[in-house]
N, C-alpha and C positions, 0 to 999 in steps of 0.2 A: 486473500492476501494482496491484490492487485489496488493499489491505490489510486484515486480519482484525479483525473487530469483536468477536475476542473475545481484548485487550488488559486480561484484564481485572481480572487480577492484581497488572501493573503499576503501579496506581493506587493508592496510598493510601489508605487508611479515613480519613472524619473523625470528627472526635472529638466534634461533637453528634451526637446520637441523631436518625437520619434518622423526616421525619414529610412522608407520601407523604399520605395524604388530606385532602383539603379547601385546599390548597395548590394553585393555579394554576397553579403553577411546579415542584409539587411534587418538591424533590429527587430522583428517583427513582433516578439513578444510586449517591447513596449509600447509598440504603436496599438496593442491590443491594450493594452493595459489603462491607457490613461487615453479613453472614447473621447472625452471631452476638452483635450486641452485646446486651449487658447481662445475657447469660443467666449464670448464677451453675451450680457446679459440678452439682448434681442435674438443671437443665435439660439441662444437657449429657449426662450418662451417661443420660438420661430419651431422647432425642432419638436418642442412639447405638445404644440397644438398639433403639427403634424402628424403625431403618434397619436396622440387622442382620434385624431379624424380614422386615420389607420387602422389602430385597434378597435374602434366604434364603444370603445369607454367612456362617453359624454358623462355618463351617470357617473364617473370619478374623475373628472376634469382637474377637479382643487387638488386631488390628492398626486397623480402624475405633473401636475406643474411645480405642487412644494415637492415632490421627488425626485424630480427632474435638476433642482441645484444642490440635493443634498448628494446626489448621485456624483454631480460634479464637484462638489465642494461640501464637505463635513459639517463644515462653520457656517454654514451660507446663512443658519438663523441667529447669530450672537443677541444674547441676552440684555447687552446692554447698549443696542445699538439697531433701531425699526430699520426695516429694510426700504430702500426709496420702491421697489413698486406696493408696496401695501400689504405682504406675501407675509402671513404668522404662522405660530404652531400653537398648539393647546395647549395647555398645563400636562396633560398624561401624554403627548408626540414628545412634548420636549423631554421628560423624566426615563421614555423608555430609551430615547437617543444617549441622553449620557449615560444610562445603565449600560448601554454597548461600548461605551468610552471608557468604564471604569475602570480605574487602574487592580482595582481585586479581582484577583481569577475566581473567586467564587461566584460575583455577579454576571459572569459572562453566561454561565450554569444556570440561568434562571431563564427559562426559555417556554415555550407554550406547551400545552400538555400535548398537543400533535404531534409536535417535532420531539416530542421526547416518545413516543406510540412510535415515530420512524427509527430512531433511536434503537429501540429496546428491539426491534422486528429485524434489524439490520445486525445487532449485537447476536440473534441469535441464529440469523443464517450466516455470521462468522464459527459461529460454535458446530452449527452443522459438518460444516468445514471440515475443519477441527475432528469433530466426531469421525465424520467419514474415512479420516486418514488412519485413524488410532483404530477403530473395532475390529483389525483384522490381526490386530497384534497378538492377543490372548486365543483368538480362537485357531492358530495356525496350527498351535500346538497339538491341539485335538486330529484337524480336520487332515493335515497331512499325511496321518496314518490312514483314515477313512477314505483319502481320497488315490492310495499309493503312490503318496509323489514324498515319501519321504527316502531319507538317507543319499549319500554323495551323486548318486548316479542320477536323482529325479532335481539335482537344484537349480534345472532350469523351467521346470514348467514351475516347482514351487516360485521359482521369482517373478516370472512371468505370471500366474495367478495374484501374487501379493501385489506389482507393479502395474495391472493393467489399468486400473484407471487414471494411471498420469503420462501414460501410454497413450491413453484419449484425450486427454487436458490440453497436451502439447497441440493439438489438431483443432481439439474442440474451443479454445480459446478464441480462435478466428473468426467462431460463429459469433460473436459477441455483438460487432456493428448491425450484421445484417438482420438478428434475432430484435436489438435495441430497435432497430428502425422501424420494424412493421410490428412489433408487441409491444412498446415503450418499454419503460423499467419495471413496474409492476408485474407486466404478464410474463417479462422473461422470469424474475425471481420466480413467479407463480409456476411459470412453468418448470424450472430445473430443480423447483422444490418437489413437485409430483413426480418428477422424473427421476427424483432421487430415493423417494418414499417407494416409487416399483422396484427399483434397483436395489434398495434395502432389503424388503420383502421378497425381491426374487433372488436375497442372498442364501435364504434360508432353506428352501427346497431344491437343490440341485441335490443329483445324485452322482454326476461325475466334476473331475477337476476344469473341464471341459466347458460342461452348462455354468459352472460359479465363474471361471473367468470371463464371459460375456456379460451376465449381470454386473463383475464387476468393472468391465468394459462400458455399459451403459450408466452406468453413476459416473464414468468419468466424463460422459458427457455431458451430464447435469455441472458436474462440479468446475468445472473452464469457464462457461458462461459467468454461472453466477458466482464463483468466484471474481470474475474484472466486473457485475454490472451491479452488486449492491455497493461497494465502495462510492461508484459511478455515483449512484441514487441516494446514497447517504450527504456527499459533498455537496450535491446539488442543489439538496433540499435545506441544508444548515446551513444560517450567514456566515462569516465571514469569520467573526470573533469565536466561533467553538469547532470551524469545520478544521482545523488542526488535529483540536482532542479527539474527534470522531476517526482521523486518520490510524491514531494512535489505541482507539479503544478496539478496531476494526483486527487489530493484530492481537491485543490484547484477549479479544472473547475468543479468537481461533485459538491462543495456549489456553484457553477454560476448554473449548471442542475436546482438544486432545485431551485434557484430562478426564472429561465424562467419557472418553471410549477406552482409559484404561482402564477409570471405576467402574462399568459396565461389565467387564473381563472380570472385574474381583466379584463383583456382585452376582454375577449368572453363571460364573462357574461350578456352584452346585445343585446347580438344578437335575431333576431325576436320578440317574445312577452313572454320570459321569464322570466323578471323582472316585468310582466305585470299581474294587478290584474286577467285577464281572465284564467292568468296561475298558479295560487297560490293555492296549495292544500287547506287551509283552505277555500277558497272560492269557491273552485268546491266541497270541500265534504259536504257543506250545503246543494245545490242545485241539486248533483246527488249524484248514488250512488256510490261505492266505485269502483267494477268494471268500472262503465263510467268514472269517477275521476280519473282512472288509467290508461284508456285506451286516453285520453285528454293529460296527461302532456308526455304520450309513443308518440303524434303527432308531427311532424314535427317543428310543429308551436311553439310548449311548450319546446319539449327538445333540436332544437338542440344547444344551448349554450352547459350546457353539453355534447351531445357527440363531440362538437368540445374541450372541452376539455381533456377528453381523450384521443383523435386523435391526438392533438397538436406535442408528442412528435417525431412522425415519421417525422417530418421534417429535424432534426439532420442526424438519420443515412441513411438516401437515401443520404443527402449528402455523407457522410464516405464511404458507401458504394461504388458509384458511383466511388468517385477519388482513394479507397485504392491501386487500382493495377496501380497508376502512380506512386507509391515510391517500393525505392526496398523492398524485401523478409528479413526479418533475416536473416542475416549473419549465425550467429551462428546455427539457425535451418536449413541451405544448408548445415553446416556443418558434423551437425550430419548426414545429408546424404547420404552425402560421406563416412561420415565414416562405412558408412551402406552397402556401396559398389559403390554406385552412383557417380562414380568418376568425372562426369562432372560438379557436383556439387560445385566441389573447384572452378573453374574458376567461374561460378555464385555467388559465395561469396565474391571472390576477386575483382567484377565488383560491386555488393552492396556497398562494404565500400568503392568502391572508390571513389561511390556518395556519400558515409555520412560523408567519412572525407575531408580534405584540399586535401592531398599529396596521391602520390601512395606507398610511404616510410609508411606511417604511416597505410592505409590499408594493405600494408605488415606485419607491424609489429602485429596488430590486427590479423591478421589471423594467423599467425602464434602461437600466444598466445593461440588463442580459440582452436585451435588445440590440442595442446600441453594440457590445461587445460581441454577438454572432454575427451582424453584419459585416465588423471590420473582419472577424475572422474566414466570413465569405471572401472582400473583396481581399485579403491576404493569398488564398488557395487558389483565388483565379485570377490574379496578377499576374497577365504578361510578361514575361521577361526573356527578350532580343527576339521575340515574335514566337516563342513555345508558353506552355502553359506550366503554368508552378503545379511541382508534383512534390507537394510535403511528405512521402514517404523517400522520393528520392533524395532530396535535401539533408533526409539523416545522414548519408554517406555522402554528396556531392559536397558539403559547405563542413571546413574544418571546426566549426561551435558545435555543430551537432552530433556532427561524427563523433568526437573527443567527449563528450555526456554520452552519447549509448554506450561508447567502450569503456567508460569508467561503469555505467549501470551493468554493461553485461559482468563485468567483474563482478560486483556486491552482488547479482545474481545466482552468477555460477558458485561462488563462494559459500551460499548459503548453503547448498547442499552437498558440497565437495568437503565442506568440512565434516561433512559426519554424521552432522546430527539425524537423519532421519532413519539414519541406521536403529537408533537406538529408539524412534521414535515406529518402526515399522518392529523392529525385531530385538527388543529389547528383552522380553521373554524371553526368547529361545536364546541369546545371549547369556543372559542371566542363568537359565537350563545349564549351560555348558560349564559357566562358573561354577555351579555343584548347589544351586540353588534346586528345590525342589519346585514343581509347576504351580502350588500352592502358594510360595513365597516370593519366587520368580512374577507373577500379576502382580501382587502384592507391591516390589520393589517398582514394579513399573511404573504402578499408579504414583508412585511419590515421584518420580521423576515428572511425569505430569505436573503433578501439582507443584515442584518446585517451576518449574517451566514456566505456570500461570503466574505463583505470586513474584517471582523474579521479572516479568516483565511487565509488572506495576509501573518500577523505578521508569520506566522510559519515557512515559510520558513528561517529565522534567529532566530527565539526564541530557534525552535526546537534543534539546535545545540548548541544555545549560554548558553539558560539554563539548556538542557539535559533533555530527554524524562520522567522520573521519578519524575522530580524537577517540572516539566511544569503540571503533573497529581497530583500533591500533593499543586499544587500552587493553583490549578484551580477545584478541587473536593468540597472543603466547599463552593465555592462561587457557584457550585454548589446547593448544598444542602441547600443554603441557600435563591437563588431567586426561587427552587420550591418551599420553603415555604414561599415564597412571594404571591404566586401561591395562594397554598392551603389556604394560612390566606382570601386572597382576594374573595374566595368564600361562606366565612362566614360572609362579609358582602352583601347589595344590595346598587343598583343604584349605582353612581359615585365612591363610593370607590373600590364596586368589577371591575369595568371595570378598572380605572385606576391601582390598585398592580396587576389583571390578567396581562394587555399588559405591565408592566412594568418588572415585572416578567418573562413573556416571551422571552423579547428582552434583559434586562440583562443575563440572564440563555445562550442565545445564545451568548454572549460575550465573556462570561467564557468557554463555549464548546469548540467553534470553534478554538483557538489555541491549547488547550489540546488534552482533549480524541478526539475532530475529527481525526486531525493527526497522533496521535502517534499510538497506535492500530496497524496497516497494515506497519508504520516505523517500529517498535518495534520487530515487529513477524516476519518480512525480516531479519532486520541485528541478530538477538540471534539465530537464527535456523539455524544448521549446514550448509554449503553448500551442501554436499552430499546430503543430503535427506529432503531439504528444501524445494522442490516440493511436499514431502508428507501432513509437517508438515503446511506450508497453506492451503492445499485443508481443513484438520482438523480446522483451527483456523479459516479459510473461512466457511466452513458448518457451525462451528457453529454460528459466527455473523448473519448468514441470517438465521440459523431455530429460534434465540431471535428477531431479525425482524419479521418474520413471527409470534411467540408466542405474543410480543408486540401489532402486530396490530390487531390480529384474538379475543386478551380478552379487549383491553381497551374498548370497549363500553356497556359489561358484566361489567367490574372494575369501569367505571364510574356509573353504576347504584346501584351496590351492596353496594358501598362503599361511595359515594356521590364524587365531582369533589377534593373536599377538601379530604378528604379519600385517594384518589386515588393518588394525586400530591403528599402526604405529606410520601406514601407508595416510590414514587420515591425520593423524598429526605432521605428519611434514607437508600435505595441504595446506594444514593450516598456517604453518612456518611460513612456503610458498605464499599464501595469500597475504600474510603481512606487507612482504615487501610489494607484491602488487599493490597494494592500496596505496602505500609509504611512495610508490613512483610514478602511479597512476590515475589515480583516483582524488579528484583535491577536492576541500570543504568547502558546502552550501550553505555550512550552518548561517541566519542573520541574512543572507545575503539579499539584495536588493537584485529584479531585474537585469540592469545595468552592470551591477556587480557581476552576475551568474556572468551574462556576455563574454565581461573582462576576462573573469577568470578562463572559460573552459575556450578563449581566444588565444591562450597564452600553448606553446607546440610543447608538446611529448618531453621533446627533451629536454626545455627549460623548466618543466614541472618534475620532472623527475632531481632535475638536480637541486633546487629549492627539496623534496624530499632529504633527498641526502644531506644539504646544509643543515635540517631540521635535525637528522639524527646527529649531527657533528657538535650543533648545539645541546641537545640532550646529552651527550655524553659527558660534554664539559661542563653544563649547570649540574646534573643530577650524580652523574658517578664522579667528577674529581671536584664538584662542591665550588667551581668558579662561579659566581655568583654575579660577575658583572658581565660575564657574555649575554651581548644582546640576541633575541630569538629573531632568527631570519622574515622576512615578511615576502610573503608571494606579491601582493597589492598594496602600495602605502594607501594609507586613508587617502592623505592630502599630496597628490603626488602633480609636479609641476613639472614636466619635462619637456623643455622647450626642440627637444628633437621629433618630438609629437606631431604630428597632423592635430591642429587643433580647429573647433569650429563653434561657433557661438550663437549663442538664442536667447531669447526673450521671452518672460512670460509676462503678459499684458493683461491687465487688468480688469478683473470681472466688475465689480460696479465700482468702487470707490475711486473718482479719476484723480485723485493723491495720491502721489504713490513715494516710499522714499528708497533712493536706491539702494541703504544701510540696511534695510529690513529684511530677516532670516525667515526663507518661505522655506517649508516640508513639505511631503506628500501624504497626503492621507490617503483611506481606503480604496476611495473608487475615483480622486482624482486628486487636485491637486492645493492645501491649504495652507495660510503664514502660522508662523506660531501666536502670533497676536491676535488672529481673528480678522485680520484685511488682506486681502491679496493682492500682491504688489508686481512690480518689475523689479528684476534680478537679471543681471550677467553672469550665463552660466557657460561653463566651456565640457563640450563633447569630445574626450580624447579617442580618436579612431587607429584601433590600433592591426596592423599586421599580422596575420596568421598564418602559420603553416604546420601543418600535421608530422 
């Protein structure tokens, strides 16, 4: 569920000329962003040949120099207009370029059959995920009695056994850089997919509650890693135009995981004589005693449904494991490399993208980018400043932009699990049990839960963008708040009504999740976190989503006894209540937003963002419930905003070949750097508003 910090294509270039030193605040993402401004044609074939000589890729000389100005400029080949150094494309360079321009989202989807191999491999160590979370739901039922950790007095080791492996997550997450660095991406996945395929398999033979919470202790060390490094290795390896969707599929395959470890629970629960009156605690503890009663359902004959549910999940990553190393290595992590000294490395980077793109022009142009862009992000990290050395983890908390995005991310973090959901995602069986569902029907209801889960967070992949991450958490939090207490009311009846508002309850509540707080969270906390040190500032908004996993699952069966089901559910809906308004005053929208934009916004102090919240709901009030229709909606940031009380400051973009320039002419930024809408790059007067922050 950890998304990739390196989004970092997706971003827009601004259009002043980014100035990192001596600036407290200093820009830094955009000085990463746009490698290439201002350099005019000779810097560029200056810089090309230099990396050619560097990389020792003579034998692609053509294809790194025509990369080299696509890198810098989108347009740099216009169709109807030869370039003065004599620099073309082919008929198939130029047709696969505007397929990356196309304005239809289907054409973005037409990709090489490698990167869809990376694709499909990364989709289903999402599902693993997923899997791992869900297979202990169904079998708790069983094993609790077998293992005698049921009834009020044992629900702390029972929480403690269901909760240990996000008990390790929170820990094991941190291994993530050091494991990345000396195994790359490949061998980490490889390895936390074996590591999870033992920990499955050694779900299944434990004879006490003891030996199962260690194995389940070791899966959670598999599942931290490769939870933050296939995200990592998916983004890295997709260009530009589909690594959004890949962010979006990456959550997506995790609600498919969760749903194969309910179906798993429906499907192996009648294996051997476990559904079978000879195996049913209540009926063995009449007749022996507790110890023989425990030592029957620990038999072959009794338990292995459950442990074949348990076990279930290692079927995923033996696959993943097994095919990782028939796709290439990140790109980008050959990169660093090299740049590390490993000079053979270029050429292994440059034969990766050659499989993950169309062209060898456009694996060109890629490398040459990433290049260019890890250097700036070297000399960013080791930038002097007043004679110490920049520590981009300290920066999250010492510089009011960064600060203000981790505490808006750790919110949509905390929130994801303080809402509830994994209640019902961990113990929704034994939930359903209470409700007066029987164990047969109780998997049963679980599995639809899943699978509402999976096809409800379809929608996100377009809602996420259309309504914007904030709008989507404020749309979807009362309704929230409102089927848990559909929940909680339904527990204060008996027979037919508590069963029908519990599973009604359940499966709307997962209606309303699955497009909001599932997605955004992990979206949210990628795109607002600096690029520089966006590495740190996940591993933090990562630790903490999995130590409120772990806290959630290790007390609810303490919180359901102390507090009654009703209690308990009605404690997670005014979470939910609470968490509105923390968004509504906390938390402001990335949707669209440009670099420079992100700056603006997360520049702007607590308290004047809280109160634009509250203008927000003043205007809601008055368009939607008394129907005034000419109140205008407050804006955080005008578009075109001209305030002459501003520090303002001015820059120039100077012209890459055409020395015409007209100063009327409307320049944009493209992908990887910076292009007119007409197809010439011009000079433009543009003004950098610097604005004041305090936390």
């Amino acid at each position: 569920m950890v998304i990739s910090h390196f989004l970092l294509f997706d971003s827009y270039a601004t259009m002043a000329e980014p100035k990192v030193a001596n600036s407290r605040d200093g820009p830094a993402d955009q000085y990463m962003s746009v490698p290439f401004f201002g350099w005019d044609q000779n810097k560029m074939n200056l810089e090309a040949n230099e990396f050619i000589k560097l990389s020792g890729l003579a034998d692609y000389a053509s294809h790194i120099r025509r990369g080299s100005f696509l890198a810098q400029d989108r347009n740099a080949f216009p169709k109807d207009k030869p370039r003065h150094d004599g620099l073309t494309l082919t008929p198939d360079e130029r047709a696969r370029l505007e397929l990356e321009q196309s304005p239809r989202r289907i054409d973005k989807f037409k990709q090489p059959f490698r990167l869809w191999a990376v694709v499909i491999l990364c989709s289903l160590g999402a599902a693993v995920q997923g899997w791992d979370e869900t297979a202990v739901n169904g079998a708790q039922i069983q094993y609790q009695y077998a293992y005698g950790i049921d009834g009020a007095q044992n629900n702390g080791y029972r929480g403690l056994t269901n909760s240990a492996p996000y008990l390790c997550c929170t820990l094991s997450c941190w291994l993530n850089y050091p494991l990345n660095r000396f195994l790359a991406r490949r061998g980490v996945i490889a390895l936390t997919c074996l590591i999870s395929v033992i920990a499955c398999l050694g779900q299944a033979f434990p004879q006490t509650w003891q030996q199962l919470f260690v194995a389940r202790l070791l899966l959670g060390l598999a599942i931290g890693p490769k939870s933050a490094t296939i995200p990592i290795y998916a983004a890295e390896c997709a260009p530009a135009n589909v690594r959004g969707a890949l962010v979006m599929m990456w959550q997506m395959w995790t609600a498919f995981g969760l749903m194969c470890g309910y179906a798993a629970s429906v499907i192996l629960q009648y294996m051997r004589d476990s559904n079978n009156e000879s195996c049913s605690f209540a009926h063995l503890r009449d007749s022996s005693s507790l110890a023989d009663t425990q030592q029957t359902l620990l038999s072959a004959r009794c338990s292995l449904s459950w442990r074949m549910m348990l076990s279930s999940p290692m079927i995923l990553p033996l696959l993943v494991a097994q095919y990782i190393y028939t796709v290439p290595e990140s790109p980008r992590w050959l990169i660093q490399k090299a740049h590390n000294g490993n000079k053979k490395k270029y050429e292994e980077a440059f034969l990766a993208l050659c499989k993950l793109r169309h062209t060898k022009l456009q694996a060109a142009r890629d490398l040459f980018a990433i290049h260019h862009l890890l250097l700036r992000q070297a000399e960013i990290t080791n930038k002097s400043r007043a004679g110490k050395r920049r520590s981009p983890f300290r920066e999250l908390f010492t510089i009011g932009r960064n600060r203000r995005a981790l505490t808006a991310s750790v919110i949509t973090m905390f929130l994801q699990q303080q809402c509830g959901v994994n209640v019902m995602a961990f113990y929704s069986s034994s939930v359903l049990l209470t409700a007066g569902f029987s164990a047969q029907n109780a998997l049963l209801a679980s599995m639809g839960f899943g699978v509402i889960n999976f096809v409800f967070a379809l929608p996100a992949v377009w809602t996420i963008d259309s309504f914007g991450r904030r709008s989507l958490l404020l749309a979807t939090f009362p309704f929230m708040a409102l089927f848990q207490v559909f929940i909680a009311v339904g527990f204060l009846f008996k027979g037919t009504a508590r069963t029908v508002l519990t599973l009604t309850g359940m499966y709307l509540f997962s209606v309303a999740y699955s497009p909001g707080e599932g997605p955004v969270p992990f979206v949210y906390s990628a795109e607002s976190m600096p690029l520089y040190n966006r590495d740190f500032g996940m591993g933090i908004v990562t630790s903490v989503n999995w130590f409120f996993n772990f806290l959630l699952g290790i007390t609810w069966p303490s919180f359901e006894t102390a507090f009654h089901p009703s209690g308990a559910f009605a404690w997670y809906a005014a979470w939910c209540i609470i968490g509105w308004w923390m968004i509504l005053l906390l938390v402001p929208e990335t949707k669209n937003l440009t670099l420079e934009q992100l700056d603006d916004v997360f520049r702007i102090s607590v308290a004047k963002h809280a109160m634009h919240g509250l203008k927000e709901l003043r205007w809601f009030f008055h368009r939607f419930i008394l129907r005034r229709r000419r109140c205008q909606k407050p804006i955080l940031i005008p578009r075109h905003e001209d305030d002459e009380d501003e520090q303002q400051s001015q820059c120039q973009l100077r012209p890459i070949e055409d020395p015409h320039w007209d100063e009327e002419q409307e320049v944009e930024s493209s992908i990887f750097g910076l292009r007119p809408r007409n197809g010439i790059m011009s000079r433009k007067i543009c003004k950098h508003l610097h604005r004041r922050e305090t936390f």
